[in-house]
C-alpha positions as CSV (number, residue, x, y, z in Angstrom):
1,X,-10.8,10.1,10.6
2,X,-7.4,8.2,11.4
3,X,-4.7,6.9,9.8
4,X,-5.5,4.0,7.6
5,X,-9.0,5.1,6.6
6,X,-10.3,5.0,3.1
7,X,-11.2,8.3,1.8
8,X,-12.6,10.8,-1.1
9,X,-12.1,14.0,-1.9
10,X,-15.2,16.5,-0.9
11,X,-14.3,18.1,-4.7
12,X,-13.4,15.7,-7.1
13,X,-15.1,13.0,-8.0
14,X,-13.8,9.5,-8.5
15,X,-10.5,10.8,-6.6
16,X,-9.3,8.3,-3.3
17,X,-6.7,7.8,-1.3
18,X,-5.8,6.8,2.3
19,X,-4.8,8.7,5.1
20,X,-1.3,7.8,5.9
21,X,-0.6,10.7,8.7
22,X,-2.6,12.7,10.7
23,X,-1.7,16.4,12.6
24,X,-3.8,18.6,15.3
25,X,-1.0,21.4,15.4
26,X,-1.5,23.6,18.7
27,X,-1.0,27.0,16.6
28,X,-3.0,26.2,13.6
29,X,-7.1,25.9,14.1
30,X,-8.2,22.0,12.8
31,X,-6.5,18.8,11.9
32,X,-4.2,18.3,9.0
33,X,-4.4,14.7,7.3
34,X,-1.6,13.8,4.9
35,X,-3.2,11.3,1.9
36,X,-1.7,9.2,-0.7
37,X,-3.9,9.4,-3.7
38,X,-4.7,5.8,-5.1
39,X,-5.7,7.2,-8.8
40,X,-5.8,10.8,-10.2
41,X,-8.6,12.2,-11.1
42,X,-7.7,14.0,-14.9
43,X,-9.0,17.1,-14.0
44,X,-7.7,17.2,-10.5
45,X,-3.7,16.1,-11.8
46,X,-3.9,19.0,-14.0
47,X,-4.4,21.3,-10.9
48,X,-0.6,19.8,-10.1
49,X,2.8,20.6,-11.6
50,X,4.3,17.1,-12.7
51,X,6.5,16.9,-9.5
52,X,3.9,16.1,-7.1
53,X,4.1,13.0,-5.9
54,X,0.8,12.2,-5.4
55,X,0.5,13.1,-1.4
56,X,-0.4,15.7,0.0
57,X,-1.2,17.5,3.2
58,X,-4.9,18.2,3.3
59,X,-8.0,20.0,6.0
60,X,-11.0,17.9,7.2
61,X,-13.6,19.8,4.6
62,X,-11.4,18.6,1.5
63,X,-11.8,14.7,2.2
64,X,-14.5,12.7,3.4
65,X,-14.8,9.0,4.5
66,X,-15.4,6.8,1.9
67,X,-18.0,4.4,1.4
68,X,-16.6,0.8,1.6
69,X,-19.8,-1.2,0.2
């Protein structure tokens, strides 16, 4: 995945975004992707305090490229 691509999350459904940054740190094992969400999922918002801005820094098993068609 790179910046610019359309994804999903791998655990809540109906929940998008796009990756708008992407980070392979040399200390820390796998890439880091940092996605704005496009709509939030109810169950998944309530998993954030009401500060979150609706980005956030996530691993490659919690998103997944999304379908396009």
């Amino acid at each position: 995945m790179k910046v610019g691509d359309l994804i999903q999350s791998s655990a809540f459904v109906g929940q998008h975004g796009i990756i708008i940054e992407h980070r392979h740190p040399e200390t820390i094992e796998g890439s880091w992707y940092h996605v704005a969400w496009l709509k939030l999922n109810r169950h998944y918002a309530l998993s954030h305090n009401k500060d979150w801005g609706r980005h956030e820094w996530c691993r490659s098993h919690e998103i997944e490229p999304r379908d396009k068609s």
